[in-house]
C-alpha positions in Angstrom: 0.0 0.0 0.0 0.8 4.0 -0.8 2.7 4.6 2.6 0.8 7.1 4.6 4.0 9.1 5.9 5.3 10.0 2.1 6.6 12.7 0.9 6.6 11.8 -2.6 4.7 13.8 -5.4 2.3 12.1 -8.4 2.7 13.3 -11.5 -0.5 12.0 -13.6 -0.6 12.5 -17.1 -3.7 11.6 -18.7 -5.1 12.3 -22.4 -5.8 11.1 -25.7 -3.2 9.4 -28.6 -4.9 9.0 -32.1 -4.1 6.0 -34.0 -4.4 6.8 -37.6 -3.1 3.7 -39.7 -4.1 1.7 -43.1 -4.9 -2.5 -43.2 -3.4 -4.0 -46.0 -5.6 -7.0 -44.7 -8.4 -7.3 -42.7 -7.6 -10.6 -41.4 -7.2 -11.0 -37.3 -3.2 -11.1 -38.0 -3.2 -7.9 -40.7 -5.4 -5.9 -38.3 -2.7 -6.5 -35.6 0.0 -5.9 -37.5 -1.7 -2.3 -38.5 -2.5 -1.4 -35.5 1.2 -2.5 -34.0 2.9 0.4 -37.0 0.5 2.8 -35.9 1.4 2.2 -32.2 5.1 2.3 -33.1 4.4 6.1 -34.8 2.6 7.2 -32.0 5.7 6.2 -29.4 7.5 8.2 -31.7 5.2 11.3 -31.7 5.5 10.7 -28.0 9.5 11.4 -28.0 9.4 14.4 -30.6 9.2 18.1 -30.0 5.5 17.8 -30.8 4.4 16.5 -27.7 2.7 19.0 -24.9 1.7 18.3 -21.7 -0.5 21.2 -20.0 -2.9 22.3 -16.6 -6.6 22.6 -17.5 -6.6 24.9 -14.6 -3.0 26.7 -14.8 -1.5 28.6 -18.0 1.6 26.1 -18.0 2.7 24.5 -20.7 5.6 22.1 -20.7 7.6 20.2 -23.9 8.7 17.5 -21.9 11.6 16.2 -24.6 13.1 19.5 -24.6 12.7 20.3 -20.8 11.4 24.2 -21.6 8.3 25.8 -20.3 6.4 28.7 -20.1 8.2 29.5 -16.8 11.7 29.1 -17.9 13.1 31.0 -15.0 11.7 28.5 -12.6 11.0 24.9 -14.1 14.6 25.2 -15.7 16.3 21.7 -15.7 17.6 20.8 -12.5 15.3 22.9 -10.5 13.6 20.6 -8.1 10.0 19.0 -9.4 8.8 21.0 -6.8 9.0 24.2 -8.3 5.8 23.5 -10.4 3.9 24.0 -7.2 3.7 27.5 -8.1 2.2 26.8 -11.3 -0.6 24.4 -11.1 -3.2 23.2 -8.4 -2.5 20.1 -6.2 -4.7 17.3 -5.5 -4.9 16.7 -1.8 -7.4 15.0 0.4 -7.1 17.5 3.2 -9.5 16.2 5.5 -6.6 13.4 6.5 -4.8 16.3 7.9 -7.5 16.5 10.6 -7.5 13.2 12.0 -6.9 12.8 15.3 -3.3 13.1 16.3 -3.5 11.0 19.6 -4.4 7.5 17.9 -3.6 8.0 14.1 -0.7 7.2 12.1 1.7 10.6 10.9 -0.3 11.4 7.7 0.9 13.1 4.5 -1.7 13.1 2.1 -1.0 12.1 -1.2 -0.2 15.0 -3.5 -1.2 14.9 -7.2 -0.1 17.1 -9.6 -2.4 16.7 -12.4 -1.4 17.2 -16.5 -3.0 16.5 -19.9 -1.1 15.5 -22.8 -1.4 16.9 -26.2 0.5 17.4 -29.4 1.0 20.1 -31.5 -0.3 20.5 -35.1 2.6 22.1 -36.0 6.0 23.3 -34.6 7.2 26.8 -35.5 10.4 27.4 -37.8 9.7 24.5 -39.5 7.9 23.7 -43.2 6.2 20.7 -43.2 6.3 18.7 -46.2 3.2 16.9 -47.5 3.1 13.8 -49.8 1.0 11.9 -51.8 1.1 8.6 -52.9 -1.1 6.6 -55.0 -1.3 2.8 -55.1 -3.8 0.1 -56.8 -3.8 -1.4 -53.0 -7.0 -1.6 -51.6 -6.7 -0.6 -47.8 -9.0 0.2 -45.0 -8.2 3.2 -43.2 -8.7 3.3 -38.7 -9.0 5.8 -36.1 -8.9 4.8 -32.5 -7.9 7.3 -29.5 -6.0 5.2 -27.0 -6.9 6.6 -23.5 -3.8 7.4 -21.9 -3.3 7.7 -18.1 0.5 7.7 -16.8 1.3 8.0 -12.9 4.9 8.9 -12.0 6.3 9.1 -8.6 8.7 11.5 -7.5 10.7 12.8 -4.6 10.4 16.7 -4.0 13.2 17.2 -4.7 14.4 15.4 -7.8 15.6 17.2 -10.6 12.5 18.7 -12.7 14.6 17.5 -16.4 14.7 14.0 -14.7 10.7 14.3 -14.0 10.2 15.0 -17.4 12.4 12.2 -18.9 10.3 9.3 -16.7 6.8 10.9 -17.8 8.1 10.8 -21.3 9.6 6.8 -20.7 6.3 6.2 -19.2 4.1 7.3 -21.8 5.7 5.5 -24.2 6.0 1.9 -22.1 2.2 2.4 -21.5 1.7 2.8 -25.3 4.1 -0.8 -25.5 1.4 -2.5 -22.9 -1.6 -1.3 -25.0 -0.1 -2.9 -27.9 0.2 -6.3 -26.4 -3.3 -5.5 -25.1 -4.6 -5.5 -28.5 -2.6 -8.5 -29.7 -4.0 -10.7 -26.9 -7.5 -9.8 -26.8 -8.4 -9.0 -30.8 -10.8 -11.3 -32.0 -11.1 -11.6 -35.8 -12.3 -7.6 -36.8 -12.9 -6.5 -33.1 -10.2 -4.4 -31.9 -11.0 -3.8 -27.8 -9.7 0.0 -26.5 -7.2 -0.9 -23.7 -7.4 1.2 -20.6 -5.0 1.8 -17.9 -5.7 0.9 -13.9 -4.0 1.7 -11.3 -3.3 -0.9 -8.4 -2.0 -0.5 -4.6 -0.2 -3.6 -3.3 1.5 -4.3 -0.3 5.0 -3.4 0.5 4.7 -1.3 -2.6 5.9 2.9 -2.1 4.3 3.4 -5.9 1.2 2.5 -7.7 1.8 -0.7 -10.2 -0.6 -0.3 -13.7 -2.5 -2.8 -16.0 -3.9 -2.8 -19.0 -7.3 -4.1 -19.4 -9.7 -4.4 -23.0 -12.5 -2.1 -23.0 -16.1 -4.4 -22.8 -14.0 -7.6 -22.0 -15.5 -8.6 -18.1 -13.3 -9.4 -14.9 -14.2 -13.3 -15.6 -12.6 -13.0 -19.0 -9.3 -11.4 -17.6 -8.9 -13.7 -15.0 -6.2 -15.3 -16.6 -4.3 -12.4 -17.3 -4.6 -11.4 -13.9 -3.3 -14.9 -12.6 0.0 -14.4 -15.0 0.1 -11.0 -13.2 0.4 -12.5 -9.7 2.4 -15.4 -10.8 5.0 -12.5 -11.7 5.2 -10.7 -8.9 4.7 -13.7 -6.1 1.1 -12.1 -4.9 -0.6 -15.1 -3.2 -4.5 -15.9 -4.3 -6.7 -13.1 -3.1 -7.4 -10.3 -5.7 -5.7 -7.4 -5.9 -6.6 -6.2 -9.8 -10.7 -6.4 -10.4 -11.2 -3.5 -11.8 -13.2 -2.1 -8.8 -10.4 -2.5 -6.7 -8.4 0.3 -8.9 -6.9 3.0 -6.7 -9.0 6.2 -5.5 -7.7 9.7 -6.4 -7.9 12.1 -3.5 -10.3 13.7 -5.7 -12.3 10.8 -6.2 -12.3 10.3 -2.2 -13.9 13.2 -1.4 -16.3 12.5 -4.0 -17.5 9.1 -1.6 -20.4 9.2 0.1 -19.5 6.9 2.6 -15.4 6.6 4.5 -13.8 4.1 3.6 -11.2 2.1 4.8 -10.9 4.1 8.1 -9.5 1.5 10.2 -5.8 2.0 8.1 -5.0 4.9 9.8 -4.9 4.4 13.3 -1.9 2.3 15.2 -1.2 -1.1 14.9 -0.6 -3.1 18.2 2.9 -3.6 18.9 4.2 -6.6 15.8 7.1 -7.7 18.8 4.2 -8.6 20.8 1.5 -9.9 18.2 0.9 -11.2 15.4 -1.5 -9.2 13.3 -4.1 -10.2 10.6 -6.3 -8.0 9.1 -9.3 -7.7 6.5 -7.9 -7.5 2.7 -9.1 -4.8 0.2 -11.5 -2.5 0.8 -14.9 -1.5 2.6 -17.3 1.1 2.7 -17.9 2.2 6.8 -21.9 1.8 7.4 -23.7 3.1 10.5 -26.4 4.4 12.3 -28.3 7.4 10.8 -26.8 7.1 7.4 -28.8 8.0 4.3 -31.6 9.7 6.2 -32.9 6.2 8.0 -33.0 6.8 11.9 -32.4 2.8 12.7 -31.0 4.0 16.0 -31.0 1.1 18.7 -31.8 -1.5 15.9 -29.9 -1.0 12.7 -26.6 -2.4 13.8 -26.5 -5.7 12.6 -28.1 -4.0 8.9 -25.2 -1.4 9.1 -22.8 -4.2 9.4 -24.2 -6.6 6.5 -23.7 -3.6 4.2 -20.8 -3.0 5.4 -19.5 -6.9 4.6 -22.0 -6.1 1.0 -19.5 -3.6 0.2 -16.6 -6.2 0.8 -17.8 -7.9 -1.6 -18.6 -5.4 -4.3 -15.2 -3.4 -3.7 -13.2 -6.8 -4.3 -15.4 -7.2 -7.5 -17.1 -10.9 -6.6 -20.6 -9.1 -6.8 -22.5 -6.2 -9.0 -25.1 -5.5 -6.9 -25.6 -2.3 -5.3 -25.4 -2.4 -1.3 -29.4 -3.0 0.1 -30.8 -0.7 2.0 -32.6 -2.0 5.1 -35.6 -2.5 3.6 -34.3 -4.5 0.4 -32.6 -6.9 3.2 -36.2 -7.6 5.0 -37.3 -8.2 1.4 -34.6 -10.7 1.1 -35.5 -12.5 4.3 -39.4 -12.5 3.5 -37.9 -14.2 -0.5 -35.4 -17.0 1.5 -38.6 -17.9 4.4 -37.0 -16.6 6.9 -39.8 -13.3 8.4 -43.1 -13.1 7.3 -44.6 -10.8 5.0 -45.0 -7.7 7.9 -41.3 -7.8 8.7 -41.1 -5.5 5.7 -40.7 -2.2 6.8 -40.3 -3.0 10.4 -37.9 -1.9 13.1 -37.2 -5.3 14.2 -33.6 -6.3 14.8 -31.5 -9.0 13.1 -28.8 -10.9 13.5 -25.7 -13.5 12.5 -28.0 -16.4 11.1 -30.3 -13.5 9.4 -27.0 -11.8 7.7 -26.4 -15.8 6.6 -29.5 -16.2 5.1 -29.2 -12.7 3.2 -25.8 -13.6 1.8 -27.0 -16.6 0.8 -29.4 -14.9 -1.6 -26.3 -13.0 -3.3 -24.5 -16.4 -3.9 -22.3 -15.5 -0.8 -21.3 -18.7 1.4 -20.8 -18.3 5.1 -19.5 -19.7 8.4 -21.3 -18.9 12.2 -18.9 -19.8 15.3 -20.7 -19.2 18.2 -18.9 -18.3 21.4 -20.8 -19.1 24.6 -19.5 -16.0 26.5 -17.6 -12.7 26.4 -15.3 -14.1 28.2 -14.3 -16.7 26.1 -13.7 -14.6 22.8 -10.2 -15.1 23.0 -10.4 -18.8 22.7 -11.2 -18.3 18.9 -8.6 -16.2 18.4 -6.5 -19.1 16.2 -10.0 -19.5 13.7 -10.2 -15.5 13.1 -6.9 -15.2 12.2 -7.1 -17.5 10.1 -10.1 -16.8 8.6 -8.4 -13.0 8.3 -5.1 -14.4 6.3 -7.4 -17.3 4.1 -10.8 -15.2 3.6 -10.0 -11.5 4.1 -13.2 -10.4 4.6 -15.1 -8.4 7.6 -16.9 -9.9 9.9 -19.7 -9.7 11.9 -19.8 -10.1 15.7 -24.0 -10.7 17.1 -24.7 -10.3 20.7 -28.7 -10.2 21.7 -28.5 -6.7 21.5 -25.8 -5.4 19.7 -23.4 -6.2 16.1 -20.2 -5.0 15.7 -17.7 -6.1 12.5 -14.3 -6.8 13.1 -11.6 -6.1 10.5 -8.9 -8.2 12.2 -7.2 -9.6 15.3 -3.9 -9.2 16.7 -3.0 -12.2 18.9 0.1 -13.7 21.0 -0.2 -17.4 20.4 2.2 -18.3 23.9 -0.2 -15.9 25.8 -3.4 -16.5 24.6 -3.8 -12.6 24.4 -5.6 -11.0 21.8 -7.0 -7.6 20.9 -9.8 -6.9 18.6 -10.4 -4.6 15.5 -13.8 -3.4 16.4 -15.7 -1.2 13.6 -18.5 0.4 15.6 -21.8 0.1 13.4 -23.7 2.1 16.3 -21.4 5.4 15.7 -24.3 8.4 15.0 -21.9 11.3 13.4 -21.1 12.7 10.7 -19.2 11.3 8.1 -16.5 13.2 8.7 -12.6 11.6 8.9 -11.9 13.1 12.6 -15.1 11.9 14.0 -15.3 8.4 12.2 -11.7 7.3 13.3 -11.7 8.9 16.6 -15.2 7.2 17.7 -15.8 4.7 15.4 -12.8 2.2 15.0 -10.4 0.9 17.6 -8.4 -1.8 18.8 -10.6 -3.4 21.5 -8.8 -5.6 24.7 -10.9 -9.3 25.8 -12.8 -7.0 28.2 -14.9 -5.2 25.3 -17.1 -8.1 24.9 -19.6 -8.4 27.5 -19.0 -11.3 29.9 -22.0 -12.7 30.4 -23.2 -12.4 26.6 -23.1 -14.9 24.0 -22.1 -14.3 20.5 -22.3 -15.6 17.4 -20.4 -14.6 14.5 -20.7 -14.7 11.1 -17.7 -15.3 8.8 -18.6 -14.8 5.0 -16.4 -16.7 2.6 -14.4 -15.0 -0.6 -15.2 -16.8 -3.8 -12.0 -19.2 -5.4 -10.0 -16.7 -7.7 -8.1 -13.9 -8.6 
């Protein structure tokens, strides 16, 4: 993952390349081969004077071959990359800078520095020669704009010339990957547009990037994505579904709900435990949220779509998360309520969230702990559900449901503490409030004594 205490700048260059090429044939091999010789004149394009990258909201324009600018006096070629902070607007989630100090990690934001390519029609000082050439050939002429999106990491300081130089190299290997994007997935005249994603993985300061075909689903690209992991030794859960791509802080402020809150608060000490914790991404559901007042019986529905948008994040389901009343619908389909539970306040709990995942095609497991006390006797079958499964879980008292993202545990002590998501948490959706009240590491003591529990364990789907 992005490391949360990084300094380092993303440059992201996104726009649109023009392939403009001829087919001498119009078999599944010539219309490769075209498309190949119009790639290889584009990568050219790419390294020539003509190529432009600008702001939309900034007057900056930059020839990246030649290092120049508009602001020669301070983007010159070994000031630092910096210097274009003057220049252009930053992409920053800001609202990480107001986290609470006192249990949060040290956070620098990640800072975007946002830039369109484009070309020029024609450079200055120069006559441009035109030819024309007639042949008996019959050919068919293409157009296709390749969507190009290029992330470059840099350190503050490095030299802006440098900067340019890896945009430039990256461009053009992104252009290489879309060529062998067409070559593997063109099917006799069908030519797919390849897009670019962006992927965090673990141990990993930068963002790594695939190229998928346009139209072509996640089933269908399973096997590319298994050749992917088999490369870089990931082990079998999924880190490249295409809803798993990386958020832009721009995109984060556009969520409704937080995600992934429980990644910036402290880890127990790693000397002392061992630590295993949910994989991928979640959406944080709770009390109050999108205008229902489910207040002292919504939990256990706050923590199902919580664990629905587990699923949908790691790309093993389409479905949009149910609101409470689509998951009483769902219980009435699958026998369990009758026909007036619809639109009731009544609570649910662990075997209810079964049943309900059962109706998306979602397997699940219940262990049920006698007492409070005893929670730390499973502590060997959550951590290994959290390093085989991944997935949240949900924890069912008579009157309460909490989900637990992971569990850090001493196997010579017995000891264990608890990632506890709060599904009863009634403020805003705001990063401060959410982390400070909402998520902690909980001792044996949270869970009440007394109480019994049952939890329910949903399984991932087999695959990458």
């Amino acid at each position: 993952m992005l490391p949360l205490d990084s300094e380092d700048l993303l440059f992201r260059v996104k726009g649109g390349i023009n392939l403009d090429g001829f087919l001498n044939k119009t078999d599944e091999k010539g219309i490769i081969k075209g498309f190949s010789d119009a790639i290889s004149h584009a990568i050219n394009k790419v390294n020539s004077q003509a190529v432009v990258l600008f702001c939309v909201e900034s007057s900056l324009f930059i020839w990246p071959i030649s290092h120049v600018s508009t602001q020669p006096s301070e983007l010159h070629e070994n000031s630092s990359c910096k210097s274009i902070f003057k220049f252009v607007p930053i992409e920053v989630n800001d609202y990480l800078k107001k986290i609470p100090k006192k249990k949060s990690l040290k956070i620098e934001p990640v800072r975007v520095i946002n830039l369109e390519l484009l070309f020029e029609m024609t450079r200055p000082g120069t006559v441009e020669s035109v030819f024309i050439q007639h042949d008996a050939k019959s050919r068919v002429h293409f157009k296709m704009t390749l969507p190009i999106d290029v992330v470059v990491f840099a350190n503050p300081e490095d030299p802006w010339g440098r900067v340019l130089d890896q945009i430039v190299e990256s461009i053009s290997s992104q252009l290489t990957e879309m060529e062998k994007c067409i070559q593997r997935y063109a099917k006799g005249q069908s030519v797919p547009i390849p897009q670019a994603f962006h992927f965090e993985l673990p141990e990993q300061p930068t963002l790594t990037t695939v190229i998928y075909p346009a139209g072509i689903s996640d089933e269908e690209l399973e096997p590319q994505r298994k050749e992917i992991h088999e490369e870089l030794g990931l082990n079998d859960k999924p880190y490249f579904r295409r809803t798993m791509a990386y958020n832009f802080p721009n995109d984060e402020l556009m969520n409704k709900y937080l995600r992934n809150i429980h990644q910036y608060i402290f880890l127990p000490d790693a000397e002392e435990y061992q630590i295993h914790l949910v994989h991928g991404s979640y959406n944080y559901h709770h009390y109050l949220q999108d205008g229902v007042n489910d207040t002292g019986w919504g939990c256990a529905y706050r923590a199902l779509q919580t664990i629905t948008s587990w699923y949908k994040f790691q790309g093993y389901i389409t479905i949009d998360v149910p609101s409470h009343e689509e998951i009483q619908k769902r219980l009435v389909q699958a026998g369990e309520k009758p026909p007036d539970f619809v639109g009731s306040s009544d609570w649910i709990g662990s075997f209810e969230l079964q049943a309900v995942l059962n109706t998306m095609d979602i397997t699940s497991k219940i262990l049920s702990i006698q007492q409070g006390s005893e929670f730390a006797l499973s502590a060997r079958e959550l951590s290994e559900h959290f390093d085989v499964q991944g997935s949240p879980v949900m924890a069912g008292s008579e009157t309460l449901a909490h989900i637990l993202l992971g569990i850090a545990w001493n196997e010579k002590t017995g000891v264990a503490k608890f990632l506890v998501l709060d599904t009863h948490y009634t403020g805003e959706d705001d990063w401060h409030n959410a982390i400070e009240k909402g998520v902690d590491w909980k001792d044996e003591d949270f869970w009440v004594p007394q109480e019994s529990y049952n939890l329910c364990l949903p399984q991932r789907p087999v695959g990458v």
